[in-house]
N, C-alpha and C positions, 0 to 999 in steps of 0.2 A: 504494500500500500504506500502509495506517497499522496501529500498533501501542500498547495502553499495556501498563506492565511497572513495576517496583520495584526501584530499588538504591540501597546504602544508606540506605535509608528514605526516598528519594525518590522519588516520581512522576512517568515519562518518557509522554508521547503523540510516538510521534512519527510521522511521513510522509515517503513520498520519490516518486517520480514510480513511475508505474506500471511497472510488467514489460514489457520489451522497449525502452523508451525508453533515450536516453546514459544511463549511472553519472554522478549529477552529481558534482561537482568542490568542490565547496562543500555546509558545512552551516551552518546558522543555529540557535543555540542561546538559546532565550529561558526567562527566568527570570520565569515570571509569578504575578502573585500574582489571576486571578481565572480561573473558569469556563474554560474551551473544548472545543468540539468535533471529534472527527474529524474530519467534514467543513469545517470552518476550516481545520487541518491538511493536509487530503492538496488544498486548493482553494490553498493558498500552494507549498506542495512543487510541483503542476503548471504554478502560473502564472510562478515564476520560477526552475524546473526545478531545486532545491535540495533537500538534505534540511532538514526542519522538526524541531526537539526542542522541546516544552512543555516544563519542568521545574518541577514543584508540588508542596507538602508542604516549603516553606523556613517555617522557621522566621522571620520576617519580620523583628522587629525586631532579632536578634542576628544570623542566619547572616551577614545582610548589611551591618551595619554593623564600620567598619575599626580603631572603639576606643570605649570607653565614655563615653556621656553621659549625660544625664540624660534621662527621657521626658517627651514630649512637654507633658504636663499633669504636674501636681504630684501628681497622685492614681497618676499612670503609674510603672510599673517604669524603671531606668532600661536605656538602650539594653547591650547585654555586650560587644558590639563584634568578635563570632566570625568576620569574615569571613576573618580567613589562614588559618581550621580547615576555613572551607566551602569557601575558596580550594582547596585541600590538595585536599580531597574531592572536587569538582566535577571539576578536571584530572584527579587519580589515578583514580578510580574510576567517577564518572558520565559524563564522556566519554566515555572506552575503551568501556563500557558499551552506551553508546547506539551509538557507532559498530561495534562487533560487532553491535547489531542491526539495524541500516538496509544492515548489508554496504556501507558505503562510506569510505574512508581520505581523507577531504575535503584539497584544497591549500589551502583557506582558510577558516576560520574564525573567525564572528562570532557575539560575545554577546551579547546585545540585554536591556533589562532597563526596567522601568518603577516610578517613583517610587525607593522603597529601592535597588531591584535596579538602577535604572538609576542611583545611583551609587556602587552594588557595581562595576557592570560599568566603569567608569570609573577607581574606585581601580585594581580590578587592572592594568587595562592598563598603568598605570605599574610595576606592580609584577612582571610576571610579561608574557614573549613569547609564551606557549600560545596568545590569537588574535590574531588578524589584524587585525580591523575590532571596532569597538563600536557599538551603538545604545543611547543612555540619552534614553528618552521621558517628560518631567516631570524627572527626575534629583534626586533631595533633595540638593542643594548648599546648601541652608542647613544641613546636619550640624554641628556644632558644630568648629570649627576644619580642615574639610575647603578652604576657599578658601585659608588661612592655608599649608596641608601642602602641596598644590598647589603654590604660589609658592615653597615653600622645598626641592622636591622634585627630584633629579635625571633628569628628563625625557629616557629614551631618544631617538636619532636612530633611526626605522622608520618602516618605509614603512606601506600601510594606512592607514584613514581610519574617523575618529569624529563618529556623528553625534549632535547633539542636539536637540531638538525641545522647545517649552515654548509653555502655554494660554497664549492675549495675557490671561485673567482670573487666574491663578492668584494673582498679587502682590497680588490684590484678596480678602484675606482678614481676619476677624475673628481668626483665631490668630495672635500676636505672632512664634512662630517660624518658621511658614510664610516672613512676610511679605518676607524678605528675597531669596527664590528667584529673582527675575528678575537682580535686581545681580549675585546668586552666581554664577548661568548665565552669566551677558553675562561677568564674570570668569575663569571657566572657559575660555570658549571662547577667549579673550585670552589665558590665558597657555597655553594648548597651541597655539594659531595662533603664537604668537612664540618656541615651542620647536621651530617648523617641522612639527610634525606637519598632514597635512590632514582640518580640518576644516569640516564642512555642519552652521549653528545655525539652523534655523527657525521661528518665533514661528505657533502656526496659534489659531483659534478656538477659545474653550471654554474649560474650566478642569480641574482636574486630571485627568492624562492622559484626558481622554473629547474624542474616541470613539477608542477604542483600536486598533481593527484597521487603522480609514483612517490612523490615524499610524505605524502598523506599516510598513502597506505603501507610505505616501511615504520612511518609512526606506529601506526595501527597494529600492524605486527610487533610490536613491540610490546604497548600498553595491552592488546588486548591477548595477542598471540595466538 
């Protein structure tokens, strides 16, 4: 079955294994910032018997980011830093939401997010136990003082596991504040590995998050296996 719908002004596609199969146990909540198809959807929901939520219509560069910086270029707005409002949002209302419509009450729950979103999904986990596992694909850890917050942050003991994943070209950029993303990641995964959390940091081919769905689902096979 797949379904798209609206709440709170966001965009849900979601999928869950068809009718008459187990109620899976697990959903997978990804916050993407490009295109997808139904049939991408309900083709993940049956391959690793999960429900699937797209969630589209984020305001990119505020819902997600954790505090205000500057944008990107000099010509750019600078970032508003709304993610504890989206946070708020996303928990209260778009999950309840989505999970009333796939009809399943998941025991574990993972956020999954790419670029912005994938270190939206990141901050929260430190900030907030609503899920379980994270996937941050690309993950913008060069944010302006997000390694710095990290290291001085008090890093829950929970179980569950966070994975990351980054293009071996990404660090190979002409933009000055991309360029620092691979240290930031390698720091990342360093100081949540030595706060005992488990995590999976994989360097694959390519450069910013491309190709998407094949990194999705080494995520996948990871967290869900």
């Amino acid at each position: 079955m797949n379904k798209t719908f609206e709440t709170a002004g966001y965009r849900c596609l979601i999928a869950r294994p068809e009718k008459g199969e187990k109620i899976p146990t697990q959903t997978i909540y990804l916050l993407w910032p490009m295109p997808v198809t139904a049939e991408t959807a309900t083709r993940l929901a049956g391959h690793y018997a999960c429900g699937i939520a797209f969630i589209t219509g984020i305001d990119w560069d505020n819902d997600l980011t954790p505090w205000r910086a500057p944008g990107v270029f000099q010509r750019d707005a600078p970032f508003d830093g709304k993610a504890t409002l989206f946070l708020d949002t996303l928990t209260r209302i778009i999950i309840p939401a989505i999970d009333k419509e796939m009809k399943i009450a998941p025991q574990q729950r993972t956020l999954a997010g790419i670029s912005l979103s994938g270190l939206f999904a990141t901050w929260q986990w430190i900030e907030s136990p609503f899920f379980n596992n994270v996937i941050s694909i690309s993950g913008s850890f060069w944010y302006d003082g997000f390694t710095a917050w990290l290291r001085s942050a008090s890093i829950p003991p929970r179980g569950g596991k966070i994975y990351l994943s980054l293009g071996d070209e990404e660090e190979d950029t002409t933009v000055a504040r991309f360029q620092p993303v691979k240290r930031c990641t390698d720091e990342v995964a360093d100081i949540l590995r030595r706060a005992g959390i488990d995590v999976v940091y994989k360097m694959t081919k390519g450069n910013h998050y491309a190709p998407p769905v094949p990194r999705l689902m080494a995520a996948l096979d990871s967290i869900i296996g």
